[in-house]
Residue frames as qw, qx, qy, qz and C-alpha x, y, z in Angstrom:
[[0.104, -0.072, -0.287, 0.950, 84.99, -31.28, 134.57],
 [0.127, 0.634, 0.735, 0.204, 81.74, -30.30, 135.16],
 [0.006, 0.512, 0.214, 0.832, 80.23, -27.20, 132.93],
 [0.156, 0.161, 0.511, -0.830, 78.69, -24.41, 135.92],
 [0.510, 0.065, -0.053, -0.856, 75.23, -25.09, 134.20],
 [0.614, 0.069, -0.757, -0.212, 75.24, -28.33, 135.07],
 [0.230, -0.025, -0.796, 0.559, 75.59, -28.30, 138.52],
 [0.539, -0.412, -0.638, -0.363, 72.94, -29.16, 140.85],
 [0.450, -0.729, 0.260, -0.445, 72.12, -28.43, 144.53],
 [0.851, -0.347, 0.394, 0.009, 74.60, -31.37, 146.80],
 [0.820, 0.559, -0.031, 0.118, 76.81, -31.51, 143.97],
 [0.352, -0.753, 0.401, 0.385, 80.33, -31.83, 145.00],
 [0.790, 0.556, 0.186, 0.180, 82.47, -31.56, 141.97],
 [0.397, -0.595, 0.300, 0.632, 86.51, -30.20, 141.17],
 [0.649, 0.426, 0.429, 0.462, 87.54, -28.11, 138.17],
 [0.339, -0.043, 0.063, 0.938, 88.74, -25.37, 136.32],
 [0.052, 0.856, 0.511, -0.050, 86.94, -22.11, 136.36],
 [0.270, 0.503, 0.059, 0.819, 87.48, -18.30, 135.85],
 [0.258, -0.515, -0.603, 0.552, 87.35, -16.15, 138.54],
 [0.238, 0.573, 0.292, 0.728, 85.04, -13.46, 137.09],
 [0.306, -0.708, 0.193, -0.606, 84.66, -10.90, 140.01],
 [0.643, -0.227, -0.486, 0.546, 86.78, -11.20, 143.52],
 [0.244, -0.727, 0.053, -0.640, 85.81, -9.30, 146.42],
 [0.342, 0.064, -0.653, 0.672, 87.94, -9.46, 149.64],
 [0.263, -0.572, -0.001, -0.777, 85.28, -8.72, 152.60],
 [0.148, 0.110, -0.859, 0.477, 84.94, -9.96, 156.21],
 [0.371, -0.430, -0.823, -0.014, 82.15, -11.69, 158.36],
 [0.514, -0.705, -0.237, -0.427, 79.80, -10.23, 161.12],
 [0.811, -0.374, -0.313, 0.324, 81.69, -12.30, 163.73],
 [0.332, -0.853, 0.366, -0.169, 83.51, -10.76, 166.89],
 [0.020, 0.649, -0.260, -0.715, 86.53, -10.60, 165.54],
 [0.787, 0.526, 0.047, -0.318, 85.19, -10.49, 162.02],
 [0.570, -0.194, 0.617, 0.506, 87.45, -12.89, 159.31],
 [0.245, 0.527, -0.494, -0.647, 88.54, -12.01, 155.62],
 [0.634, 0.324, 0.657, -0.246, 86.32, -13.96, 152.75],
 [0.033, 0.246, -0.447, -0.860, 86.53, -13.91, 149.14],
 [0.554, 0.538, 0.449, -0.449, 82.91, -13.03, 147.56],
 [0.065, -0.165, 0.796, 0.579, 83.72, -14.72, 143.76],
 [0.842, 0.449, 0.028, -0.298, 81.56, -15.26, 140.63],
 [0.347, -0.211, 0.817, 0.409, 83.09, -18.38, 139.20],
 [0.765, 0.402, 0.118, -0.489, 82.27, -18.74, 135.65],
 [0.364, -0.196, 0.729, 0.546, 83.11, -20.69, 132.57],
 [0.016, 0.079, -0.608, -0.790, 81.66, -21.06, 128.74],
 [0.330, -0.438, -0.711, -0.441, 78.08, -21.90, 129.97],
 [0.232, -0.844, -0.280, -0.393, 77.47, -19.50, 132.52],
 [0.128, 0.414, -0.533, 0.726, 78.40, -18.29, 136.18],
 [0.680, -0.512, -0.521, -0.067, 77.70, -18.89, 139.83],
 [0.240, -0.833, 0.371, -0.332, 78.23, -16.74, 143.32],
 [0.900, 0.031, -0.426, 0.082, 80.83, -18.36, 145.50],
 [0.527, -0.830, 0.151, -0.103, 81.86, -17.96, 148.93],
 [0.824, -0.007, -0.429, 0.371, 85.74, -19.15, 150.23],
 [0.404, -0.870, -0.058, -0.277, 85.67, -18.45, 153.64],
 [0.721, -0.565, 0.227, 0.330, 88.77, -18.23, 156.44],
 [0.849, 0.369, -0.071, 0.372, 91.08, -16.95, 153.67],
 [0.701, -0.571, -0.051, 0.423, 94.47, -16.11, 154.67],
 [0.215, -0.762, 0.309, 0.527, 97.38, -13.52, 154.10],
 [0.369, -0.116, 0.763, 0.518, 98.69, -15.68, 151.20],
 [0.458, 0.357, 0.754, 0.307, 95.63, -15.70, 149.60],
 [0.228, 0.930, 0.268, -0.104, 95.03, -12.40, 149.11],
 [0.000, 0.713, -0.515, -0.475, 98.36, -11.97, 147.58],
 [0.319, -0.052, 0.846, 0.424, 97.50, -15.02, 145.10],
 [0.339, 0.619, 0.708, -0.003, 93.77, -14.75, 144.00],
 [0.071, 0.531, 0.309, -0.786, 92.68, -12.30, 141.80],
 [0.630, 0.531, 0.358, -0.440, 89.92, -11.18, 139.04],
 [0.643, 0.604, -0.330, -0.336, 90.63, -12.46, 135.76],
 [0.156, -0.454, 0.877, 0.017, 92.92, -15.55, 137.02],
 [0.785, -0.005, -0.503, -0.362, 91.85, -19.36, 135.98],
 [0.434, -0.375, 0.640, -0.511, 91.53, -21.44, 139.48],
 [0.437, -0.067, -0.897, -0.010, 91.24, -25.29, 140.36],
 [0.514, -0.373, 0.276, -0.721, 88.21, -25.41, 142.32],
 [0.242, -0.210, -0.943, 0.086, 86.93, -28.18, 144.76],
 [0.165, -0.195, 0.187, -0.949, 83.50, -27.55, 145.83],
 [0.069, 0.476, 0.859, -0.175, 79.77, -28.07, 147.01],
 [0.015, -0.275, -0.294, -0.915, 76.88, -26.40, 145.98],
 [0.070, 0.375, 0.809, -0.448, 74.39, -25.50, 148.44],
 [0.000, 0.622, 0.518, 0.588, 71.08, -23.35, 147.90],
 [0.163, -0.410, -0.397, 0.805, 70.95, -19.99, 149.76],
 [0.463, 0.527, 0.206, -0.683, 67.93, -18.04, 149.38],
 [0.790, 0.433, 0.373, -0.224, 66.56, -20.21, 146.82],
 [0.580, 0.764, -0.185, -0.214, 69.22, -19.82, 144.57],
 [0.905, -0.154, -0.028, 0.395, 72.48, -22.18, 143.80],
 [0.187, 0.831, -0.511, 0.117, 75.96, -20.84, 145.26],
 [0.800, 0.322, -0.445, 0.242, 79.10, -22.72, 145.37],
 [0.681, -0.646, 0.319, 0.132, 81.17, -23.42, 149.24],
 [0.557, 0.587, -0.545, 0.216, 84.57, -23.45, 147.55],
 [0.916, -0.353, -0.001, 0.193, 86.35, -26.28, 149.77],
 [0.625, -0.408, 0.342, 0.572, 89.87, -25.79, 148.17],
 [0.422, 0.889, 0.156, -0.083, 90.99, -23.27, 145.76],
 [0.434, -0.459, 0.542, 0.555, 94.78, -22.79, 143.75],
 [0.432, 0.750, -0.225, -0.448, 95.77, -21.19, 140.47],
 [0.926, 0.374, 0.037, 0.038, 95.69, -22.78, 137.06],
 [0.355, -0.676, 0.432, 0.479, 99.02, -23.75, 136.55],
 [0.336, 0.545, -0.565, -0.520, 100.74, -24.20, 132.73],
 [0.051, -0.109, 0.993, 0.017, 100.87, -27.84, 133.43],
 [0.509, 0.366, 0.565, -0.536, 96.88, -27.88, 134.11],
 [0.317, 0.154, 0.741, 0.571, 96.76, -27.39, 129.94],
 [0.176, 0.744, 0.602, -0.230, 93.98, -25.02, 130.30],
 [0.290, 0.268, 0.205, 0.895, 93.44, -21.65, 128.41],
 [0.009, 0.310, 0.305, -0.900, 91.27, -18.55, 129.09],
 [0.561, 0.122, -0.322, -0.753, 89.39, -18.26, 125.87],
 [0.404, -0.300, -0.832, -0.233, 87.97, -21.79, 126.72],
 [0.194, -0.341, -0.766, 0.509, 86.31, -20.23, 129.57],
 [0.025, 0.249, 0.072, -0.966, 84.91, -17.25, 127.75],
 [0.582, 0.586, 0.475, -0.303, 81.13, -16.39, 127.06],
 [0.109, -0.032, 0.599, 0.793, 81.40, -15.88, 122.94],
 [0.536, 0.294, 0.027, -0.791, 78.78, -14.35, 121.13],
 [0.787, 0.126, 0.604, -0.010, 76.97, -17.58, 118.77],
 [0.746, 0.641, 0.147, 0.103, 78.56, -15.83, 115.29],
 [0.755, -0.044, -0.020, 0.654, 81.78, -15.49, 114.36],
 [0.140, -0.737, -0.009, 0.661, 83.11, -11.66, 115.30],
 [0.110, -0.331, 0.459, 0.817, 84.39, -11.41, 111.77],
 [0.128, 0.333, 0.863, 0.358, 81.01, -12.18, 110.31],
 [0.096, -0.808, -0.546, 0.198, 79.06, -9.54, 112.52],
 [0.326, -0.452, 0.240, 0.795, 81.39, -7.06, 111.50],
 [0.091, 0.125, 0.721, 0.676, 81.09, -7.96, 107.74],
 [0.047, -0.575, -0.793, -0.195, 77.29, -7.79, 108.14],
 [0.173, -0.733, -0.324, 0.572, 77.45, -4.71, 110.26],
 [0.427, -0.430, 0.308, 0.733, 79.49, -3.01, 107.29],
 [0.151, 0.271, 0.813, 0.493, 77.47, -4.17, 104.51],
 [0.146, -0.831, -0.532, 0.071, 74.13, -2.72, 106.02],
 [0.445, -0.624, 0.017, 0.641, 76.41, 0.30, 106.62],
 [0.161, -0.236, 0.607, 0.742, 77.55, 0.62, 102.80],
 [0.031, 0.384, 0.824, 0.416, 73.60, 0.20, 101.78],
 [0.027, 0.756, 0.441, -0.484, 72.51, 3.47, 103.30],
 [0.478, 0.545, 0.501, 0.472, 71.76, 5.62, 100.41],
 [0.132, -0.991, 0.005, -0.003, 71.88, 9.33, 102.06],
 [0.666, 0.332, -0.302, 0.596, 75.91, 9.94, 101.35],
 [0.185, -0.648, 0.382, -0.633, 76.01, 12.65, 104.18],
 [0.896, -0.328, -0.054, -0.295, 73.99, 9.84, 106.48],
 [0.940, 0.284, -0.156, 0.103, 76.44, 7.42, 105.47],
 [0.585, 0.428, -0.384, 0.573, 80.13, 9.05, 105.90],
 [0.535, -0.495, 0.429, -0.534, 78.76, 10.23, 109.97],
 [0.853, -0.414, 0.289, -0.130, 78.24, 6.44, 110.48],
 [0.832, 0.297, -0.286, 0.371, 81.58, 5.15, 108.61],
 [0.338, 0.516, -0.422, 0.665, 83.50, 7.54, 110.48],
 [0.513, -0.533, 0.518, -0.430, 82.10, 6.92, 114.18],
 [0.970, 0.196, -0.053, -0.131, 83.04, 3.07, 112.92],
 [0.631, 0.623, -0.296, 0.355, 86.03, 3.34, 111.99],
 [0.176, -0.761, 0.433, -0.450, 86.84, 4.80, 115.39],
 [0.663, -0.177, 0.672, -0.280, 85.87, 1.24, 117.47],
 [0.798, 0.316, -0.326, -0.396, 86.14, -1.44, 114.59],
 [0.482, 0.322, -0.764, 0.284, 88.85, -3.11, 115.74],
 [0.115, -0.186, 0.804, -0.552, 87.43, -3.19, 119.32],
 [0.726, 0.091, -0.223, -0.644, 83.76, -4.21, 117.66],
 [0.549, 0.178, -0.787, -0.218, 85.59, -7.50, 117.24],
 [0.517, -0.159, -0.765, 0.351, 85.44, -8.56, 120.81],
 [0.110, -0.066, 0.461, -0.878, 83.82, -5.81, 123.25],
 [0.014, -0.495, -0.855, 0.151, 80.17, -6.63, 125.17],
 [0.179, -0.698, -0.382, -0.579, 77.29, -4.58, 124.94],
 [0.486, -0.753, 0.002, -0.444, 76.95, -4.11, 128.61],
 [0.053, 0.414, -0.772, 0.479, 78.96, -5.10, 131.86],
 [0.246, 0.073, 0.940, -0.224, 76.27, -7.52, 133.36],
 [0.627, 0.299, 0.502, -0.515, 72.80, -6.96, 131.75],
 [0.845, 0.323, 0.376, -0.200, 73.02, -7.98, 128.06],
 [0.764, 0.632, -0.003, 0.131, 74.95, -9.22, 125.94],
 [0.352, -0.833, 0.420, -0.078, 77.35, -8.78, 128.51],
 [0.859, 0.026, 0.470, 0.202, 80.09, -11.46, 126.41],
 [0.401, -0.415, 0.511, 0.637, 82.92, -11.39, 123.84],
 [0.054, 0.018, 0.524, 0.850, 81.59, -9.78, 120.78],
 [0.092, 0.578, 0.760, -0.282, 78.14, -9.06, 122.48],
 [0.012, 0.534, -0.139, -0.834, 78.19, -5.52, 121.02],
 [0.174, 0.276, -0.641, -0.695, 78.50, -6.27, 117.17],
 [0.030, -0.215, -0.974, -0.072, 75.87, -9.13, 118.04],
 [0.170, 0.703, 0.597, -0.347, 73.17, -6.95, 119.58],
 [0.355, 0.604, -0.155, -0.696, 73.53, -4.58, 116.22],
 [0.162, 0.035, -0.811, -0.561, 73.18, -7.27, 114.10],
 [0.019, 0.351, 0.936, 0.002, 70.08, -8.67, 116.06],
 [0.095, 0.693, 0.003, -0.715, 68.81, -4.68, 116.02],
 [0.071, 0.420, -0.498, -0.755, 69.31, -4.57, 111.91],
 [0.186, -0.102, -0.916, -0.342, 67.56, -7.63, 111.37],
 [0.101, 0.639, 0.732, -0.213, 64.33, -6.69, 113.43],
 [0.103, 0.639, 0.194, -0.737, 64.79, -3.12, 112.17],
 [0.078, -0.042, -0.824, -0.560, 64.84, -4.93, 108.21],
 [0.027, -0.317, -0.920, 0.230, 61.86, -6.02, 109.34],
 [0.048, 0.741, 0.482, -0.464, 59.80, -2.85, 110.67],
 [0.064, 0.513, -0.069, -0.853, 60.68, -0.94, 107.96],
 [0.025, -0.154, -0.873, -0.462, 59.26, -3.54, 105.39],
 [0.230, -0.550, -0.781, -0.185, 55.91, -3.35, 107.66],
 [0.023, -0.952, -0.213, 0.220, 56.13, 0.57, 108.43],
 [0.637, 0.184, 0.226, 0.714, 57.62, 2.20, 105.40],
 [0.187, -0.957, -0.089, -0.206, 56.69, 5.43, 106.93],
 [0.519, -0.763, 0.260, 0.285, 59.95, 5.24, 108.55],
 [0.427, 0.833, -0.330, -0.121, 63.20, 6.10, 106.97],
 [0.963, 0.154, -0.148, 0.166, 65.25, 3.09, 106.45],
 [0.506, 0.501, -0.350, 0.609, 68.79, 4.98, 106.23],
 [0.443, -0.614, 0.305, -0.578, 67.90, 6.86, 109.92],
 [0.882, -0.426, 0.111, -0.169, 66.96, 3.57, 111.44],
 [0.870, 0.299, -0.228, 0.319, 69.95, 1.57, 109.89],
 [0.375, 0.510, -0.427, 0.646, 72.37, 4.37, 111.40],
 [0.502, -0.684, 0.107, -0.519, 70.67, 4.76, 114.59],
 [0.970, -0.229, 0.040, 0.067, 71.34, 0.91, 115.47],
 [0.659, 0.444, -0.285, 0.536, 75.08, 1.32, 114.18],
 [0.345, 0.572, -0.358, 0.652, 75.57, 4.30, 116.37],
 [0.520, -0.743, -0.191, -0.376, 73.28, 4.34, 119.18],
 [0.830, -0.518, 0.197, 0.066, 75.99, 2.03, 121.62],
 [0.806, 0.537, -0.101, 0.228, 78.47, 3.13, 119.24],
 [0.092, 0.686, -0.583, 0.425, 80.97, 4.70, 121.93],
 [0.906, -0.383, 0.072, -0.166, 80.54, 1.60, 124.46],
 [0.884, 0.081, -0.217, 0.405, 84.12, 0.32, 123.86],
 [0.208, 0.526, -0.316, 0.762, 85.07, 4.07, 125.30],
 [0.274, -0.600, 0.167, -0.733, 83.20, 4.13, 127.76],
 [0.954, -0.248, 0.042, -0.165, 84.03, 0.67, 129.41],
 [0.094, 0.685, -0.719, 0.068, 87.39, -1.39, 129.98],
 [0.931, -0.010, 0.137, -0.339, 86.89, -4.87, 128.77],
 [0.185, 0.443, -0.827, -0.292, 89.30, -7.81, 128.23],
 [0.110, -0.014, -0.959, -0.261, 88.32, -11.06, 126.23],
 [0.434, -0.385, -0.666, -0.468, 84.28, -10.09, 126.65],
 [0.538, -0.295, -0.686, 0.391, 84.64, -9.28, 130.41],
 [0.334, 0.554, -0.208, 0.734, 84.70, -5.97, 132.22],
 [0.632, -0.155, -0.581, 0.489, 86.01, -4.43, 135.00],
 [0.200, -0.550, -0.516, 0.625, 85.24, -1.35, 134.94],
 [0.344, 0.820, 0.448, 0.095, 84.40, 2.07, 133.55],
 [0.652, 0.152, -0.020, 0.743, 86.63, 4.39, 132.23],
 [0.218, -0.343, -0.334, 0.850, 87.22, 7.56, 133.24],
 [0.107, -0.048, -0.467, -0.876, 85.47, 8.88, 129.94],
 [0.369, -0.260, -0.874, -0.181, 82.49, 6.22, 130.73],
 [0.429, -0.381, -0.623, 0.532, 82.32, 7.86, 133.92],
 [0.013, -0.439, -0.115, 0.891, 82.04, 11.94, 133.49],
 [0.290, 0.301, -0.399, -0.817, 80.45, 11.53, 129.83],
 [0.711, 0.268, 0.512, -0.400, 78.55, 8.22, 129.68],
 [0.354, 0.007, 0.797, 0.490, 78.59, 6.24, 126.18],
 [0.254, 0.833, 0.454, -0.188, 75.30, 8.58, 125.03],
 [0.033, -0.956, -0.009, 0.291, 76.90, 11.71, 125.08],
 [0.339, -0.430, 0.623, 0.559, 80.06, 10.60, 123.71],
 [0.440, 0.443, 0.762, 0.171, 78.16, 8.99, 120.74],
 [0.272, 0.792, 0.546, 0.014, 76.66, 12.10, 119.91],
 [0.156, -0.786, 0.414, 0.431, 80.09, 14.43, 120.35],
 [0.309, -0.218, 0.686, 0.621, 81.22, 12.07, 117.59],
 [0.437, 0.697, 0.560, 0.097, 78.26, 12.41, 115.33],
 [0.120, 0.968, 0.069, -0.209, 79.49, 16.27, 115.58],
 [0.256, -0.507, 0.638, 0.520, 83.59, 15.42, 114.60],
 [0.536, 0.153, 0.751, 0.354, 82.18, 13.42, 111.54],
 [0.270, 0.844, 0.441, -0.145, 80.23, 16.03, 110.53],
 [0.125, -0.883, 0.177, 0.416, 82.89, 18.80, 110.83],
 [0.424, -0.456, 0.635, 0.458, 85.43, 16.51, 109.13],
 [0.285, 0.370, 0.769, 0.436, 83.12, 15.90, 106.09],
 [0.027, -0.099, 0.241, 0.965, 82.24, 19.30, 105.54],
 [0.247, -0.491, -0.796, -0.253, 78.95, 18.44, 106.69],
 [0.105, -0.542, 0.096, -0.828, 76.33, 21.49, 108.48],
 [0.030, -0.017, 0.811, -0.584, 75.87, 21.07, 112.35],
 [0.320, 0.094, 0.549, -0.766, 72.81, 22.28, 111.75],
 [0.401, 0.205, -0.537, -0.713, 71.15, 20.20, 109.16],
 [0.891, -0.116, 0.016, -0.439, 68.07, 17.63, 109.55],
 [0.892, 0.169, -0.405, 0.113, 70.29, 14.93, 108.88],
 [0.301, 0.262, -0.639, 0.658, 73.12, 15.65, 112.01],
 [0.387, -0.298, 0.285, -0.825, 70.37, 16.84, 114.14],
 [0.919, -0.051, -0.217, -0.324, 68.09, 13.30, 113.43],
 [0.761, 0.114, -0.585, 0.255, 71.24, 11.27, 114.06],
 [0.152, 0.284, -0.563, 0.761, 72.21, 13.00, 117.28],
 [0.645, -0.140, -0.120, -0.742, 68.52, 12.77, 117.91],
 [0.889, -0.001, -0.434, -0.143, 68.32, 8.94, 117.82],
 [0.504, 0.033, -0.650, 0.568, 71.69, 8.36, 119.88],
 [0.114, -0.223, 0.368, -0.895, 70.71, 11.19, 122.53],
 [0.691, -0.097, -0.009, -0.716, 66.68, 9.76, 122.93],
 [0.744, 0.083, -0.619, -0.238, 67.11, 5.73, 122.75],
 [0.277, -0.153, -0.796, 0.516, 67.34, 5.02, 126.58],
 [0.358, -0.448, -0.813, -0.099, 63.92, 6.84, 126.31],
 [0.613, -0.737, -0.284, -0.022, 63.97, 8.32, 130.23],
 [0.269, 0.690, -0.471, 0.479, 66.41, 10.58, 131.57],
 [0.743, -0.509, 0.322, -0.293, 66.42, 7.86, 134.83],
 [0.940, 0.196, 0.275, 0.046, 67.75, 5.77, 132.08],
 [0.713, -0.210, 0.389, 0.545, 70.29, 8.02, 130.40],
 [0.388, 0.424, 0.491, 0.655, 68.71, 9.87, 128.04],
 [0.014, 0.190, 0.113, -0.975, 68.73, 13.93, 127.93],
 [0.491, 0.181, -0.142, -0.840, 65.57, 14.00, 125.69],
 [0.632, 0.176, 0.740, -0.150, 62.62, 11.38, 124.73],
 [0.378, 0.260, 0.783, 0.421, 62.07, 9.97, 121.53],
 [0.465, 0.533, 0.481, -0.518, 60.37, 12.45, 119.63],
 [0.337, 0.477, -0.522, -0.621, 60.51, 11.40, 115.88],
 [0.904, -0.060, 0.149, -0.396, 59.06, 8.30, 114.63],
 [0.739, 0.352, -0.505, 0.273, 62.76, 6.56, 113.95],
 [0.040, 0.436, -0.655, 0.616, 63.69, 7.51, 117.33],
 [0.729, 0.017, 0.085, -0.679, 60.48, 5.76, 118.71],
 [0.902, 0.282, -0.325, 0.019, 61.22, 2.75, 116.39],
 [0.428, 0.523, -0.570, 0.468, 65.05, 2.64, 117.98],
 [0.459, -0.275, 0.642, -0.549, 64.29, 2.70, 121.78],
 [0.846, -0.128, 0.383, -0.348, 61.69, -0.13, 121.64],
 [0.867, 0.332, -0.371, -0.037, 63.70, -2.10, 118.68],
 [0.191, 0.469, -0.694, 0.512, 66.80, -1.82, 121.57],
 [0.614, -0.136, 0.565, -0.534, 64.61, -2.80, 124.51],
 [0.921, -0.115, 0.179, -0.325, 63.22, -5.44, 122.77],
 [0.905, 0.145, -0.382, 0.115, 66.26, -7.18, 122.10],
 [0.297, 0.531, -0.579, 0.543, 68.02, -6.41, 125.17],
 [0.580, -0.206, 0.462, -0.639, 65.26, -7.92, 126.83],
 [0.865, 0.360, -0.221, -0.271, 64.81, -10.79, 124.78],
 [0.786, 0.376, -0.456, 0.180, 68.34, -11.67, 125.21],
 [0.227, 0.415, -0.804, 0.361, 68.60, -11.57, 128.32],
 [0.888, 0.013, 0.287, -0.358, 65.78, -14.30, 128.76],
 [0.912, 0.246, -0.320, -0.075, 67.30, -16.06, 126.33],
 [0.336, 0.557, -0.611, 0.451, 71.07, -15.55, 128.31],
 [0.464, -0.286, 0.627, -0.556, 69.37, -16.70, 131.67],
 [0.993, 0.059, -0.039, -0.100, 67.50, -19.86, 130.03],
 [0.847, 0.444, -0.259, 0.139, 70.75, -20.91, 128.65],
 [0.261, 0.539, -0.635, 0.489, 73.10, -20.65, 132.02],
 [0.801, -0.191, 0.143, -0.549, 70.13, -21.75, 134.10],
 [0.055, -0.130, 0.990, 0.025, 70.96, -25.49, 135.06],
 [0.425, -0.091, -0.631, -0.642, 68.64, -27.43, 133.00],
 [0.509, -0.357, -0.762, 0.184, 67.03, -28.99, 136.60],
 [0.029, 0.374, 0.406, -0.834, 66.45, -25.72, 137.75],
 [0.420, 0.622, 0.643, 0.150, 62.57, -24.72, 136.63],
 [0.162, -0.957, -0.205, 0.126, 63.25, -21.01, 137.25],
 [0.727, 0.436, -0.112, 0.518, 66.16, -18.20, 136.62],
 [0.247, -0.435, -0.375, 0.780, 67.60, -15.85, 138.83],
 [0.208, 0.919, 0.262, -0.210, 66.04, -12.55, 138.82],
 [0.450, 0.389, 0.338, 0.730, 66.85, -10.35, 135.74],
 [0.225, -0.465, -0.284, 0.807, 67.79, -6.96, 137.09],
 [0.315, 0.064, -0.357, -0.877, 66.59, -5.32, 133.47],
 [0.314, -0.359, -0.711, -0.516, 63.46, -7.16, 133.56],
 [0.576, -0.539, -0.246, -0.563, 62.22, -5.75, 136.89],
 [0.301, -0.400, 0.797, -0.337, 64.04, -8.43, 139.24],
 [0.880, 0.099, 0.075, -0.458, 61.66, -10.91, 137.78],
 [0.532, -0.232, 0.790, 0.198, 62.86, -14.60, 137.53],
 [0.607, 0.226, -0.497, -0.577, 61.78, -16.46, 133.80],
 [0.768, -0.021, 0.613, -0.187, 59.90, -19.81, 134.39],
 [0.086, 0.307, -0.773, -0.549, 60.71, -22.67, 131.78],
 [0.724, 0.144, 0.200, -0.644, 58.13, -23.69, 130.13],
 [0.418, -0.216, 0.882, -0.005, 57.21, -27.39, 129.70],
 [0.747, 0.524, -0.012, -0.409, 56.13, -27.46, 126.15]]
């Protein structure tokens, strides 16, 4: 079978794939026909795909999350490769496939990023500091194991979440080693909680999602963050109004920066500062690194990267 980051422009090739997004939508033509606009992926990346003329039946078989025998060609439309699905029918039991072989996966095991998330967690030294970020934990641990960070820009893969706060802890280890002006315990929780309501405010299965929940929708994964910063508080007999509830709510409420971006207020402490650009720079980072690495290796260029601007990444030939 060949992997979707392998394929090449004239490549005709069958195999199994995931259908991650299906969209029923008809042509231009007089009288327009019914089309399904698919992203086929599997474990090493994705590709758009067109299957055109489809018929009554098939829009009572296909749909998002299913595993599909594809036959296809790949052509190149506006410079970029999409797939002409030729023939298309659902995995059956007999096919021997599974689902989780088709899923992105973060590169550490979920129960390690956890552990590592927990540890760093148990080594803040402020006890008030501390029992605000066990207890907005506690709420999403169990969905930590497997929920993405985002729905397409980063980290947008089974346990992408718990991954971008470990790669966050380890650059913020870092900055506080070479600016110990900044408070260690602040930064440590910020990264825990900033994207700490993202499993509420999304609806993901096996690293995928589909959509946004109603909560995700009216309240946003900010605001929710920072409503739990206030239950942990209450429940630990901790004051609303004390430097230490205010800083945390601070960090979550300021770390998108721009209120075009999400945030009510800008950074104005020098952990909250530290937090926005330590997020940006690995959520930019990784998804350069997430386009190199689905990029077919014969392609020099990636698609544009909607968070970087629309800008493609060139590989460089060092």
């Amino acid at each position: 079978m060949s992997l979707i980051n392998t394929l090449t422009n004239q490549d005709e090739f069958t195999g199994f794939y995931l259908l991650k997004e299906l969209e029923l939508k008809q042509t231009n033509g007089s009288p327009p026909k019914d089309y399904f606009d698919i992203v086929l992926c599997d474990a090493s990346g994705q590709l758009p795909a067109k299957y055109w003329d489809v018929s009554p039946t098939d829009k009572e078989t296909f749909f998002p999350m299913g595993l599909v025998k594809v036959k296809g060609t790949v052509q190149t439309y506006r410079e970029r490769l999409q797939i002409k699905i030729l023939r298309l029918r659902k995995a059956t039991p007999e096919d021997g496939v599974s689902l989780t072989d088709f899923i992105r996966s973060a590169p550490i095991r979920p129960v390690d990023l956890i552990y590592t998330i927990k540890q760093v967690m148990e080594s803040i030294t402020d006890v008030e500091i501390q029992m605000i970020v066990a207890f907005c934990v506690e709420k999403v641990e169990e969905r930590l194991m497997h929920y993405p960070a985002a729905k397409t820009h980063h980290h947008a893969y089974y346990a992408g979440l718990a991954y971008h706060m470990v790669r966050m802890l380890e650059l913020g280890e870092f900055l506080c080693k070479q600016r110990p002006f900044l408070n260690a315990d602040l930064i440590k929780a910020g990264i825990i909680l900033h994207d700490i309501a993202k499993p509420e405010e999304m609806t993901a299965q096996l690293g995928i999602v589909s959509d946004y929940s109603l909560k995700g929708k009216l309240l946003g994964h900010i605001s929710m963050a920072s409503n739990w910063i206030t239950e942990a508080a209450i429940a630990n007999g901790i004051d609303l109004d004390s430097d230490r509830v205010i800083a945390l709510q601070h960090l979550v409420l300021s770390h998108h920066n721009l209120g075009e971006w999400g945030s009510p207020v800008q950074p104005q402490t020098a952990e909250a500062v530290a937090l926005h650009y330590i997020d940006s720079l690995d959520a930019k980072l990784q998804m350069v690194e997430d386009a190199l690495d689905t990029t077919p290796a014969t392609e020099p260029w990636t698609p544009a990267i909607r968070g970087l601007e629309n800008k493609p990444i060139y590989r460089t030939k060092l």
